[in-house]
C-alpha positions in Angstrom: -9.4 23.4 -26.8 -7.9 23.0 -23.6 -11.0 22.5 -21.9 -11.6 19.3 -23.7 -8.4 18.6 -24.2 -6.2 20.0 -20.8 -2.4 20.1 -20.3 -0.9 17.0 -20.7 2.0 16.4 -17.8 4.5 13.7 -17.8 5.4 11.4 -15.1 9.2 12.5 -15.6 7.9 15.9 -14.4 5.5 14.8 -11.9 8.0 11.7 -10.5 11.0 13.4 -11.2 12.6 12.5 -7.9 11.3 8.7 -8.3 13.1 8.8 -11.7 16.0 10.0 -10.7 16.7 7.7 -7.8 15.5 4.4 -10.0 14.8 2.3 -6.7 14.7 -1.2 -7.7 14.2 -3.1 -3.7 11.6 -1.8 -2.2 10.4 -1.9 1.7 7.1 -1.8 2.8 6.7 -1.2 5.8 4.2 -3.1 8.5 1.2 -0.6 7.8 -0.3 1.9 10.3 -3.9 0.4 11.2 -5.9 3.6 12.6 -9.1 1.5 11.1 -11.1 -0.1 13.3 -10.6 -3.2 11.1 -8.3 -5.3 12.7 -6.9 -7.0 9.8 -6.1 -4.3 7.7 -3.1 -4.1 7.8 -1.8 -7.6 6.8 -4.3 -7.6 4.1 -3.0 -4.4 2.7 0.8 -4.9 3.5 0.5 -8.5 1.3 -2.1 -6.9 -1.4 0.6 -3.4 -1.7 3.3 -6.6 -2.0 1.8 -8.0 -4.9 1.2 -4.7 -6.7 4.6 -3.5 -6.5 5.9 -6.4 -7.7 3.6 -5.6 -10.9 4.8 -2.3 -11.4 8.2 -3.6 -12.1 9.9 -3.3 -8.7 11.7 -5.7 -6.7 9.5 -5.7 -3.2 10.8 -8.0 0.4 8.5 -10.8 0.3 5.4 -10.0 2.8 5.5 -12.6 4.5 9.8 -13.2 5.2 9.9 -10.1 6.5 6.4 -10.3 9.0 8.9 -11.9 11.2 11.3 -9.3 11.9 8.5 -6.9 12.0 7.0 -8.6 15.1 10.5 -8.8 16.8 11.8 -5.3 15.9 10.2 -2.4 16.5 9.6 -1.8 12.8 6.1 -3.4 13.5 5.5 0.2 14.9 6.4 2.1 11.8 5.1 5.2 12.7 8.0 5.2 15.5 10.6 5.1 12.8 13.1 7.5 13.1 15.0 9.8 10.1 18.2 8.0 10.9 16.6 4.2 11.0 15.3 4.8 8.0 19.6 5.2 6.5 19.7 1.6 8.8 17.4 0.1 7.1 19.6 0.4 3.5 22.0 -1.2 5.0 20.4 -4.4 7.2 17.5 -4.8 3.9 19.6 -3.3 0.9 16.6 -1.2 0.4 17.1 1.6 -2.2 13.3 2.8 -1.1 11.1 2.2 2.2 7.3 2.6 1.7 5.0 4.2 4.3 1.6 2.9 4.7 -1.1 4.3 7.1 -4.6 3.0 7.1 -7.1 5.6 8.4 -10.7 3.8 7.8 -11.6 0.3 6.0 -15.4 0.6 6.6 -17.4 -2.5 5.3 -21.1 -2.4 7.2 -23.3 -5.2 7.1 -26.2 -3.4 5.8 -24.2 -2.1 2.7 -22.9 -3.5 -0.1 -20.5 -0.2 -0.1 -16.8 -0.2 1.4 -14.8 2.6 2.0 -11.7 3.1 2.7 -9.0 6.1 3.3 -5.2 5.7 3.2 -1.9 7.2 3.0 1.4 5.5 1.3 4.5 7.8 1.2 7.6 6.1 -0.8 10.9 7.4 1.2 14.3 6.8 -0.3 17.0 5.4 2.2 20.1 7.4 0.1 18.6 10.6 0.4 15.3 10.8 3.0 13.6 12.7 -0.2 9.9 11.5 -0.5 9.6 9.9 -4.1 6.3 8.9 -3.8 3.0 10.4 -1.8 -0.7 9.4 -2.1 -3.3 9.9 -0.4 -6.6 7.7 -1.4 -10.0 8.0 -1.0 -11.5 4.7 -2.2 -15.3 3.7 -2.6 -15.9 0.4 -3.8 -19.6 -1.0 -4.2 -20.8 -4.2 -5.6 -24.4 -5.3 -6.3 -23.1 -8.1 -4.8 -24.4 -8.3 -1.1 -20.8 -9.3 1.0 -22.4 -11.9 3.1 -23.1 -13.8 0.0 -19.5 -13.4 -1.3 -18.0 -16.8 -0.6 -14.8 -18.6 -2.2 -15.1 -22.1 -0.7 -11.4 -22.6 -2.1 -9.9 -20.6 0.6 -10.0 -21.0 4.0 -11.5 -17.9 4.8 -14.3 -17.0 5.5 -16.7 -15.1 3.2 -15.8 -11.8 4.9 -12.6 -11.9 4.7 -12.6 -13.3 1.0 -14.4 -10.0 0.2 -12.7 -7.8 2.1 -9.2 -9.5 0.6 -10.2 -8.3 -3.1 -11.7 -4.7 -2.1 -8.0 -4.3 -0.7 -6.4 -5.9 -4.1 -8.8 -3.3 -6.2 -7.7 -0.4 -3.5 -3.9 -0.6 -4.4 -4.4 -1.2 -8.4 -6.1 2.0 -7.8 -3.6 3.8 -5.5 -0.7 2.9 -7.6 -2.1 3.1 -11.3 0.3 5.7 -12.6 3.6 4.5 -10.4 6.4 4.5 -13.4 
């Protein structure tokens, strides 16, 4: 019986942290971009925007706050500090910062395959307790050749376009069971 039918476990038990603390504003972070894609991270820091927002939460617009990441050293979030994270409650009114580190985005012109490998870690600014962790390994494959992937509505180009909505599919994925 319970090899067909295992254990079921609860996201109270398995969140129980992330329920306790009921974050409502969320950070995110600029992302980490150890890819060698250079635009990953903008892509993923706008697509993790929109998802969180989804899921119920009240994210800092992507975009208002690419400002004061380029002027503040929060554009180099790996160099955050325990205690900037505290700051950061009080300058954004964050209840929760999110961590975002982007190991490979992998799209080769002879492949219709992407990969991509990356690491969010939800940190609340009350206690420093990690509410959230995932680490994701995502393959994505289209037959669907990406140099024939074009959206003449934007004004990217077909690359980008493509590369855009394997990053929207990546953080559905990552954050599918985020109460």
């Amino acid at each position: 019986w319970r090899k067909l039918f295992p254990k079921k476990i609860e996201r109270s038990k398995t969140y129980d942290k992330l329920y306790e603390e009921a974050p409502r504003n969320i950070l995110i972070l600029y992302p980490w971009n150890r890819s060698q894609y250079e635009k990953a991270d903008e892509m993923l820091l706008i697509m993790a925007t929109k998802e969180i927002g989804k899921r119920g939460y009240y994210p800092y617009s992507a975009i208002a706050t690419m400002e004061a990441y380029k002027k503040d050293t929060m554009y180099s979030s790996q160099y955050l500090k325990t205690k900037d994270i505290k700051s950061l409650r009080e300058t954004y009114d964050a209840d929760a910062v999110m961590f975002i580190t982007v190991y490979r985005f992998d799209n080769p012109y002879w492949s219709t395959a992407t990969k991509a490998v990356a690491h969010y870690t939800l940190v609340s600014t009350k206690t420093l307790d990690t509410l959230f962790a995932r680490q994701l390994e995502f393959n994505y494959d289209t037959p669907i050749p990406p140099k024939e992937y074009h959206n003449k509505a934007m004004e990217l180009d077909s690359e980008q376009v493509y590369d855009l909505g394997v990053m929207e599919q990546m953080q559905i994925y990552a954050f599918q069971d985020l109460p």
